[in-house]
C-alpha positions in Angstrom: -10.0 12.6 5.7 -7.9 15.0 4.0 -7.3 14.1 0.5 -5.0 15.5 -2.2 -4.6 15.2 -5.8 -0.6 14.0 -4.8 -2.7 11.5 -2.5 -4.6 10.2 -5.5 -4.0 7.9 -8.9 -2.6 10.1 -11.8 -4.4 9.7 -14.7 -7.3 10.9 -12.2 -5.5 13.6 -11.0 -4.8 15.0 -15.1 -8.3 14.8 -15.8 -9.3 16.9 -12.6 -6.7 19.4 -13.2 -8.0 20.0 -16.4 -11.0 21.1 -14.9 -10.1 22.7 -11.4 -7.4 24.7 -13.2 -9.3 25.9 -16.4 -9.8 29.6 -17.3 -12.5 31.0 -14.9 -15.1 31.2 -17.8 -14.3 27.9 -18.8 -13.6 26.6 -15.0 -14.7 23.0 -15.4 -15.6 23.1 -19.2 -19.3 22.7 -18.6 -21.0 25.7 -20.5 -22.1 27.1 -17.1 -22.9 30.4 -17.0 -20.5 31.9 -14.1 -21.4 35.2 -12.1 -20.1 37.9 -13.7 -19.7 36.6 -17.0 -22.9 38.5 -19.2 -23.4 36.0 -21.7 -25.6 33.2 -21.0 -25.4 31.6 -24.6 -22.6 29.7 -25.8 -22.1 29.1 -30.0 -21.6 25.7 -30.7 -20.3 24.3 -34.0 -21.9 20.8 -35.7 -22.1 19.5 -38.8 -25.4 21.7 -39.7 -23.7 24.5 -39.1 -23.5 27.5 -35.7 -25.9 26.9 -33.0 -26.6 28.6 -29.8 -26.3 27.1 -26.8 -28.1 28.4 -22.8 -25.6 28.1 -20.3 -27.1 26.2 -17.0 -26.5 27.6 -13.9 -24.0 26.1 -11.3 -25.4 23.9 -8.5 -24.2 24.8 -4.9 -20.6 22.4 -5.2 -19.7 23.7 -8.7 -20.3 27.4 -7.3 -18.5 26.6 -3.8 -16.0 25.1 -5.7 -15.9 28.6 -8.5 -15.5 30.7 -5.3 -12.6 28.7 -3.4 -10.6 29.0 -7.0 -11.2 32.6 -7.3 -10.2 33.2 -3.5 -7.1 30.9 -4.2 -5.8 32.7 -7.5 -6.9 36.0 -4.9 -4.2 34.8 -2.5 -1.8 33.3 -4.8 -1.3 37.5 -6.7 -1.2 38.9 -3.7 1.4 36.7 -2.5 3.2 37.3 -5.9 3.3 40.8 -5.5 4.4 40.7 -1.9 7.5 38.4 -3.2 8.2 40.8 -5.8 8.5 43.8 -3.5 9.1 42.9 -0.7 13.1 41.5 -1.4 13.7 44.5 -3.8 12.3 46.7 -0.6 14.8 44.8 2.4 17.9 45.0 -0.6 17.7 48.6 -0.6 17.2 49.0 3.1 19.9 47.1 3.8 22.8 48.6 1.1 21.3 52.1 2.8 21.7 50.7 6.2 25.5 49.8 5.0 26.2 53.0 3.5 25.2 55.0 6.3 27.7 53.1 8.1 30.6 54.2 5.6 31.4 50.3 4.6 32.5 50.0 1.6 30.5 50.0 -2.0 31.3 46.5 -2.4 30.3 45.4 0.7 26.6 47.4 -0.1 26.8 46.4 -3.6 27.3 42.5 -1.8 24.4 43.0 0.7 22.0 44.7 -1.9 22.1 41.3 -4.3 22.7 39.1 -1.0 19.6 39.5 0.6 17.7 40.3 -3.1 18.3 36.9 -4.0 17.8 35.3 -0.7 14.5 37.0 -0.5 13.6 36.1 -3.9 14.0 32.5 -3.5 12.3 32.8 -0.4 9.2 34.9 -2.1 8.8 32.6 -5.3 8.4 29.6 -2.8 6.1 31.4 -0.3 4.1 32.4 -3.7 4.6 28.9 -5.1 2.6 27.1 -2.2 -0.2 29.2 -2.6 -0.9 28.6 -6.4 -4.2 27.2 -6.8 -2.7 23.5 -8.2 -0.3 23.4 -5.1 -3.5 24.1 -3.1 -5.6 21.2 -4.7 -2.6 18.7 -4.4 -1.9 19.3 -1.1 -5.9 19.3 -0.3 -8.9 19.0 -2.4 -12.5 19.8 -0.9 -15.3 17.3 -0.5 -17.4 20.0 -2.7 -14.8 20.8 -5.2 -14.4 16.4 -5.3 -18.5 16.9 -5.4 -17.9 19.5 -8.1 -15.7 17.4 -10.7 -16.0 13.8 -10.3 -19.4 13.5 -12.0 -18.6 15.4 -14.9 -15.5 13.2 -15.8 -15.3 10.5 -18.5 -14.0 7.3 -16.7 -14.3 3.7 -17.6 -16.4 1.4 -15.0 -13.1 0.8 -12.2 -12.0 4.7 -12.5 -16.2 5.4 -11.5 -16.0 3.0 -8.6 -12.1 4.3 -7.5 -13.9 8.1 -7.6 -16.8 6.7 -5.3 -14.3 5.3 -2.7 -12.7 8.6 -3.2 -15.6 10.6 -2.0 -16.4 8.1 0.5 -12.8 8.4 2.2 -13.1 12.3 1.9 -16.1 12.4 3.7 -14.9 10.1 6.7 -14.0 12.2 10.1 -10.7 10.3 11.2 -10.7 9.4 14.8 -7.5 9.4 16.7 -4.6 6.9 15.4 -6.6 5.6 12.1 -5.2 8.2 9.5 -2.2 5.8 8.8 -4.5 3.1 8.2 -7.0 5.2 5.8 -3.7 6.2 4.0 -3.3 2.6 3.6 -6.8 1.7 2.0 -6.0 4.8 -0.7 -2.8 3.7 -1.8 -4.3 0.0 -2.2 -7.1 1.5 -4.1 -4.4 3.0 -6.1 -2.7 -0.3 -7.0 -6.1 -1.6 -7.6 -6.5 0.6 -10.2 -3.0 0.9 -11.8 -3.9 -2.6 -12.0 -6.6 -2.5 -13.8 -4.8 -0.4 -16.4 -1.7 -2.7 -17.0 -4.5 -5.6 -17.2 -6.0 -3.4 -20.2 -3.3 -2.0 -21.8 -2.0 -6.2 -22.2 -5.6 -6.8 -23.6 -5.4 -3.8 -25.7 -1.3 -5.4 -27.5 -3.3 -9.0 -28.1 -6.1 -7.2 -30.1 -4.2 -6.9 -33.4 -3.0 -10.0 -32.9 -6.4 -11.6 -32.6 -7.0 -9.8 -36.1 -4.6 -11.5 -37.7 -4.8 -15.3 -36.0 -9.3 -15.2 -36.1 -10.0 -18.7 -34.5 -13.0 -19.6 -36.7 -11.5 -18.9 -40.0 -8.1 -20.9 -39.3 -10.7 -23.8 -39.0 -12.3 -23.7 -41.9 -8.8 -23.0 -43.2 -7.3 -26.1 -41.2 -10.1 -28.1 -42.6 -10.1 -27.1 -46.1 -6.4 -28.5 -46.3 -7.4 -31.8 -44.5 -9.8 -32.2 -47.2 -7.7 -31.6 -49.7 -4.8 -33.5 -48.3 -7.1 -36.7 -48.5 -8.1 -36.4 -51.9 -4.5 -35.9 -53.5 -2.6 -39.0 -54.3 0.7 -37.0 -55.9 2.8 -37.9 -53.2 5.0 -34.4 -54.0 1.6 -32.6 -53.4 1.2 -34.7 -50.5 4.3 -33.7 -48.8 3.8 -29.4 -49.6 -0.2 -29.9 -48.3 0.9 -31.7 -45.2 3.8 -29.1 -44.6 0.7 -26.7 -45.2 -1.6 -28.0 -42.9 1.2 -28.4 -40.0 2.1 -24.9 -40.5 -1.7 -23.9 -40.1 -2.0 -26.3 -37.1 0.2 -24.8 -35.7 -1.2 -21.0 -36.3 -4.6 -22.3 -35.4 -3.1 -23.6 -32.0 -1.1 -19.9 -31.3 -4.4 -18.5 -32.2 -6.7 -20.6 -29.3 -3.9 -20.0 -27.2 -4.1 -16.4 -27.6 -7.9 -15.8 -27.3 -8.0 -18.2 -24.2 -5.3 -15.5 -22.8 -7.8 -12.3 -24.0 -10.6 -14.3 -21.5 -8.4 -14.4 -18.7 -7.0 -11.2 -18.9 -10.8 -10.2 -19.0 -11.9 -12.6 -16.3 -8.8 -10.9 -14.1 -10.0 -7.4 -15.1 -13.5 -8.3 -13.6 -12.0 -9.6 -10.3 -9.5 -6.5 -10.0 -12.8 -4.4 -10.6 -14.7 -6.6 -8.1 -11.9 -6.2 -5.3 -12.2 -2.2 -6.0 -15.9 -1.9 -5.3 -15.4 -4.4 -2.3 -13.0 -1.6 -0.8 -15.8 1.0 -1.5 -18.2 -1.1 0.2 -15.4 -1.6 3.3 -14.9 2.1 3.2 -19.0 2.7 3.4 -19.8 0.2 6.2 -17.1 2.3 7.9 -18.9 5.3 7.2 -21.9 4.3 8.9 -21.1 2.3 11.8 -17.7 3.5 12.8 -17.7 0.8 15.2 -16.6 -0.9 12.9 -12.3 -1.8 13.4 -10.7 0.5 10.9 -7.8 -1.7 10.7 -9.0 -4.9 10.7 -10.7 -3.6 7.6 -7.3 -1.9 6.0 -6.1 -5.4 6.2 -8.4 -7.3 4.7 -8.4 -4.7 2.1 -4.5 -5.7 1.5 -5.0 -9.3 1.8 -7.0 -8.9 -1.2 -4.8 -6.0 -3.3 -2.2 -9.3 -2.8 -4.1 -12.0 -4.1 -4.9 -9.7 -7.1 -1.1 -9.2 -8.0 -0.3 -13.0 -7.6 -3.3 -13.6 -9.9 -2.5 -10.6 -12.3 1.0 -11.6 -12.1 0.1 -15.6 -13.1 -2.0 -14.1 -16.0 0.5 -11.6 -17.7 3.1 -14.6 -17.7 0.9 -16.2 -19.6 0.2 -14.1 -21.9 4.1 -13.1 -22.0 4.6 -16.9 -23.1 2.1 -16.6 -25.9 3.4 -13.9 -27.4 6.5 -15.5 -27.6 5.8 -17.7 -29.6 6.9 -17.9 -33.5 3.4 -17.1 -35.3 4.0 -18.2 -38.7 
């Protein structure tokens, strides 16, 4: 199945550019030694100071994948040049051509810049689709995929959406199902996306669970019930039980809020759960394509549903929590 980075979650897609579209002796920042380059060590600072570093050799994808960008930037100047030229070549031609006909300078002044800058929009775009990153969003290889996945940092649901990825890439589409594998990225997609709005509403509660700690509101709660029992002033009485309701009250906000931090976990692990069952789906279509492709895209849906009601039920919630006056 043909797969671009446009096809492809975002955050993903950054973090292979970076790679894919790095300076050819730094193409995929792995200190690999690249033919052609002469040095094979690499100087590395630390804190005891300069070291020296071997380069390792490419395997087979990395080196496919060196080649196709070398080709690609081959392509993408020549086209560059031909867009350059080529307008400024057909504008001459052609205020010639109207000269020789004894029109008038304006009229060969007109058709010189006419068809320059109609063939210059038309060069920079011709040009434009064959720069290396319009290349890999349009289409990225199985080996260049091979290439750059592994050597990307990614949290446990990005590693599983990158299997499925390769899975689906590798996947010979049979007539009719391409509209159907389209539809099993773009749920993986939401899958993921997500996963990340799950985390980034775990990630706002953390301070909060700094300041409201469970345990210590407690002791605190129960260090004022103590002392509330053993004061007879019935002014103290009154300021200690305004204390403790004001600290019952905290001590509530704060269960409340670290019940919501276990189910926005708990969610996270289902969301993560439903991913790798779409990578298993995708594989069992790999080897037995028997296997109904759509029966399996909507099954794969059915569940991407579920997982919004459910994420959806959780992040109100939590939206009611916070809220809440903490005092």
């Amino acid at each position: 199945m043909r797969i671009g980075l446009n096809d492809i979650d975002n955050e993903i897609t950054e973090k292979i550019e970076l790679r894919l579209l790095a300076p050819s002796k730094e193409f995929l920042k792995e200190d690999i030694h690249w033919k052609g380059l002469p040095f094979r060590l690499n100087w590395k600072w630390d804190q005891g100071g300069p070291t020296l570093k071997r380069k390792r050799e490419p395997n087979s994808d990395e080196l496919f994948a060196y080649e196709l960008r070398g080709k690609r930037e081959d392509t993408h100047n020549w086209r560059v040049a031909a867009a350059v030229t080529a307008p400024l070549l057909a504008s001459m031609i052609t205020a010639v051509s109207i000269t020789q006909a004894q029109m008038s300078p304006v009229a060969s002044i007109s058709g010189f810049v006419t068809v320059l800058a109609a063939g210059t929009g038309l060069g920079t775009w011709w040009a434009q689709k064959a720069s290396p990153k319009q290349r890999l969003h349009e289409a990225i290889t199985l080996e260049e995929m091979r290439a750059v996945l592994p050597l990307l940092t990614l949290n446990r649901a990005e590693r599983i959406y990158c299997d499925a990825l390769l899975m689906l890439r590798r996947i010979e589409e049979r007539e009719g199902t391409e509209p159907m594998f389209r539809e099993m990225l773009s749920q993986l997609n939401e899958l993921l996306a997500s996963y990340r709005q799950l985390e980034s509403r775990r990630l706002s509660l953390l301070p909060i669970m700094g300041m409201l700690s469970v345990t210590e509101l407690e002791r605190e709660f129960g260090e004022l019930g103590q002392r509330l029992d053993n004061t007879q002033d019935s002014v103290t009485r009154t300021a200690m039980q305004q204390s403790l309701e004001m600290c019952g009250a905290r001590l509530e906000s704060a269960k409340q809020i670290k019940q919501n931090m276990e189910r926005l976990q708990t969610q996270q692990e289902a969301v993560m759960q439903t991913l790798a069952s779409g990578m298993s789906a995708i594989a069992r279509l790999q080897v037995a394509p028997s296997i109904q492709v759509q029966a399996t895209a909507e099954e794969l849906t059915q569940s991407v549903a579920r997982m919004h009601q459910q994420n959806y039920a959780v992040e109100q919630a939590v939206e009611e929590v916070l809220t809440l006056r903490l005092d």
